[in-house]
Structure formats: C-alpha cells, structure tokens
C-alpha positions as CSV (number, residue, x, y, z in Angstrom):
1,X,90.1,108.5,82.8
2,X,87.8,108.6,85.6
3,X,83.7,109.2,86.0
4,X,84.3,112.5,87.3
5,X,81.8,114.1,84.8
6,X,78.7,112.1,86.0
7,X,80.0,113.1,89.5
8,X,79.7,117.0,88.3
9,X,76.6,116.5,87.0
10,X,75.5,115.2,90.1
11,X,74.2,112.3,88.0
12,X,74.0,108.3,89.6
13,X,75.8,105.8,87.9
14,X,73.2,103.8,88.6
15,X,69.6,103.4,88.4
16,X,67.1,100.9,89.5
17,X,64.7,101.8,86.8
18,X,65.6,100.6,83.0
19,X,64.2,103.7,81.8
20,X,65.8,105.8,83.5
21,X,69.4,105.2,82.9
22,X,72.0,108.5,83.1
23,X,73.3,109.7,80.1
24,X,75.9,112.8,79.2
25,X,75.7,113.5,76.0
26,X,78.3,116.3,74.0
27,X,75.6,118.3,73.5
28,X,74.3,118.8,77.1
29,X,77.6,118.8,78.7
30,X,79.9,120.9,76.6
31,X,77.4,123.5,75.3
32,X,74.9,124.5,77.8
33,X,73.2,127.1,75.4
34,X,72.3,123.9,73.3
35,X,69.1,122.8,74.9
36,X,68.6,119.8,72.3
37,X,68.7,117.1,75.1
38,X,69.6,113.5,73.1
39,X,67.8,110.9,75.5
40,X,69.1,107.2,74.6
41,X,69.3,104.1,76.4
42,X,73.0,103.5,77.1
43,X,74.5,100.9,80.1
44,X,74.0,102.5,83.5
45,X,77.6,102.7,83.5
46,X,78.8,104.4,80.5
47,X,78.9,108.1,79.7
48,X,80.4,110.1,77.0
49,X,84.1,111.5,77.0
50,X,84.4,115.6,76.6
51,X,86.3,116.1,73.2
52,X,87.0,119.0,71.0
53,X,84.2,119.9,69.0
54,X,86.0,118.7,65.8
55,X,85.5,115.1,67.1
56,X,82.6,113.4,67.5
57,X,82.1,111.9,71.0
58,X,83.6,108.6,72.4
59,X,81.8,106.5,74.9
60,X,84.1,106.4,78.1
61,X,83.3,103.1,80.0
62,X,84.0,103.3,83.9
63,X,85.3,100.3,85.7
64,X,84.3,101.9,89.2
65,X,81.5,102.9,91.9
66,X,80.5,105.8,92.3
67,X,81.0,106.1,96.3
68,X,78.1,108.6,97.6
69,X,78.2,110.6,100.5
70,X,81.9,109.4,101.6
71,X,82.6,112.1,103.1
72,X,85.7,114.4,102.8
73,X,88.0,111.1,101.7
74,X,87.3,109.0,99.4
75,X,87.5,105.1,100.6
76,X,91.1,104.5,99.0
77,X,92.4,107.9,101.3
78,X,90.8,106.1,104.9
79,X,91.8,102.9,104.0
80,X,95.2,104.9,103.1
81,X,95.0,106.4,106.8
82,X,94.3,103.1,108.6
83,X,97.2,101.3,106.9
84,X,99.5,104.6,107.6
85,X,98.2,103.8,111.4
86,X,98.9,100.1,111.0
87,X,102.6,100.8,109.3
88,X,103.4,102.9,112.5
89,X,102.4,100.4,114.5
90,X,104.5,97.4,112.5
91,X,107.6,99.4,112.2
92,X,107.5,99.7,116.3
93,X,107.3,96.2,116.8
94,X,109.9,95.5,114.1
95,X,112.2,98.0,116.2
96,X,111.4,96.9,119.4
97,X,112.4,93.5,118.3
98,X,115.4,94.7,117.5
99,X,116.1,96.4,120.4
100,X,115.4,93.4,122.4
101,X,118.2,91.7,121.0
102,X,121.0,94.1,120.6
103,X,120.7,97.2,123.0
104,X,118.4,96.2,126.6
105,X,118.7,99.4,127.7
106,X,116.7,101.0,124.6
107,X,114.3,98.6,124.2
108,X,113.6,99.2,128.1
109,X,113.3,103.0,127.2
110,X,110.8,102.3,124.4
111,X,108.8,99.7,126.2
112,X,108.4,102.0,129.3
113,X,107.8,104.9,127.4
114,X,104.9,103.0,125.2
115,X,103.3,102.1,128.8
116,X,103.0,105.7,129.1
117,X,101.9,106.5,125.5
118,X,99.0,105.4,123.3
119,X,99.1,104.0,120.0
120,X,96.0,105.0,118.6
121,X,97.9,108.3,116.5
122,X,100.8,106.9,115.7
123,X,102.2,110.5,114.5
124,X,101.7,111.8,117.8
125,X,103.6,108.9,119.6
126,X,106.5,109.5,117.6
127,X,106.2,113.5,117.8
128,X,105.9,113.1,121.7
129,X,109.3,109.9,121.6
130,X,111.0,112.6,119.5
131,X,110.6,115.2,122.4
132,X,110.8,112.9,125.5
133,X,115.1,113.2,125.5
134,X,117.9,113.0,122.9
135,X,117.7,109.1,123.4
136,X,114.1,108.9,122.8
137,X,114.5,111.1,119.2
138,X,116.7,108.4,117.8
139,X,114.4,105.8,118.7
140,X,111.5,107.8,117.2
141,X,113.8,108.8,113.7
142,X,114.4,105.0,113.8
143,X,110.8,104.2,113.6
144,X,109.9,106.9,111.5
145,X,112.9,105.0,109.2
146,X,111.7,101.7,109.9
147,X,108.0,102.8,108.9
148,X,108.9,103.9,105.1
149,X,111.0,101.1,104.7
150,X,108.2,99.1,105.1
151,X,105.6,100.4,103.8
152,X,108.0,100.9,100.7
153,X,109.4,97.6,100.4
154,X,108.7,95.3,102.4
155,X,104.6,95.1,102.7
156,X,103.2,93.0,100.0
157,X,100.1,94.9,98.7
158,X,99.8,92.6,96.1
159,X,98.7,89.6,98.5
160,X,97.2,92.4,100.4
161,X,94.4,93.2,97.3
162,X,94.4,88.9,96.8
163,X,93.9,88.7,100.4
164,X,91.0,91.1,101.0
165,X,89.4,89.5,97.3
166,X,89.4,86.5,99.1
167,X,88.0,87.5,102.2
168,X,85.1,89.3,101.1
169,X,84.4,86.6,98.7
170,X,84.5,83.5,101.4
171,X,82.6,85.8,103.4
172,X,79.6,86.4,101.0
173,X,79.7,83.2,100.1
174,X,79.6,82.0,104.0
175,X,76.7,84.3,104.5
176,X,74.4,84.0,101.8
177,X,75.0,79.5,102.3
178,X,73.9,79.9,105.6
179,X,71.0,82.3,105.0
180,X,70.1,79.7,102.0
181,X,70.4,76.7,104.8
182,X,68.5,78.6,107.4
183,X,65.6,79.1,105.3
184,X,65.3,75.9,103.4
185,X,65.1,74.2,106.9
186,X,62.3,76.5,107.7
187,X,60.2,75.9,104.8
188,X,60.8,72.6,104.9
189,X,59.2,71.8,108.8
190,X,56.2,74.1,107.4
C-alpha cells in the first residue's frame, strides 16, 4: 500500500522538528465528526492504515518519499518518458544497423530521411517515416517493432536500477571526499 493518505491530508512525511512529527490517526481520518484529535509521537514516516471500524488500526510503514511539487508526473512517469525517448532512439540504430548490412538501398532511405528529421520526439519521427511513402512505413512499423522488442526483452532494467545505485553512490561519495579534502586543506594553512 502506498502513503497516499498523508498525501490527502496534505500532511509531510517529514519534519525537521521532533515535536512535530505527522500523525493520521483512525479517529481524525475516518470520522471527521470525531474531533478527539490523539497526538503521539510516531517515526516521521509511519501513519495509520484505514480499516473497518471493527478493527483497531495498523500502523502502515512507507518505504518511499514523498515527492512535492512534481508536477503533473510523478518521477517514475518522466523518467518513464525519457527512456520511451531513449528506446526510440535504440531501436533506430539497432535497425539502421541492420539495414546497413542487408538492404543499402533502405538504410540510404532512413539515413537521408533522419538528415531531414529530428530525433528529439521520437513518436513524431516515426508518425512523419510512416507518411513519407509506402517504403518509409515499413521502415517506421519496423522500428516501432524493433522498439517493444527491446524495451520488452532485451533492456536489462535490472543492471539499469544497479547501475544508477552505483552512480549516485560513487558520486556522493566523490563529492562529499572532495568537499572534506578541500576544506581540511583550508583549515589547515589557517
């Protein structure tokens, strides 16, 4: 289950003050008649599941952020969009390689025809390829194939979450030694 009620209640996850850490209890969340407001001390991170009144509440522990101010998407749906972008872009190259090898005469279409054409909205460069001549909509319901092939079985988003992990991780760590060896060389010519 997900922290959607703290997002409802327009309540942070988080607080920087001790004191002040959001709570939902049963009673101000399910009956709002009820103004017998319970204010205890849980982890900044924990609110109370919605149940049945039969059952007394369980504490729901959220593993995630609360992302604020996103926009319309949530981080997962752009990152969604860029890979969608990215896919688009492998599965021309994949073809194009292909075309290279077996057919000249294609691969010359697609080549000119991506001089012409940007790649920045991938949907659109295969809309406009599908349009361009009977020629061109094969190569475009190739890549279109191509693309969910790919992204379907062939991309390894498992090495793609490792490699990320990694990245951020060698990267904080980069920063925050060089920000440590920058300003112990400082205090130490004071």
């Amino acid at each position: 289950m997900e922290c959607a009620y703290a997002a409802q209640a327009k309540l942070p996850l988080f607080s920087p003050f001790p004191h002040n850490k959001p709570t939902l209890d049963k009673s101000s969340s399910s009956n709002n008649n009820n103004n017998n407001n319970h204010h205890h001390h849980h982890h900044p991170i924990s609110i109370l599941k919605h149940k049945s009144s039969k059952f007394s509440p369980t504490r729901l522990h959220c593993q995630k952020m609360y992302v604020p101010g996103f926009g319309e998407a949530s981080p997962e749906a752009k990152a969604a969009n860029h890979l969608h972008k990215f896919f688009t872009y492998i599965a021309i190259r994949i073809v194009s390689a292909q075309l290279e090898s077996y057919n000249k005469e294609a691969y010359e279409e697609l080549t000119e025809f991506l001089s012409r054409h940007s790649l920045n909205d991938g949907d659109k460069f295969c809309a406009d390829l599908m349009r361009e001549s009977p020629r061109h909509k094969n190569l475009a319901l190739r890549i279109l194939e191509v693309r969910s092939a790919y992204c379907k079985n062939d991309f390894e988003w498992d090495n793609l979450k490792r490699l990320a992990s990694k990245m951020v991780d060698d990267s904080n760590t980069r920063l925050m030694r060089d920000y440590v060896l920058e300003t112990s060389h400082v205090e130490s010519e004071k």
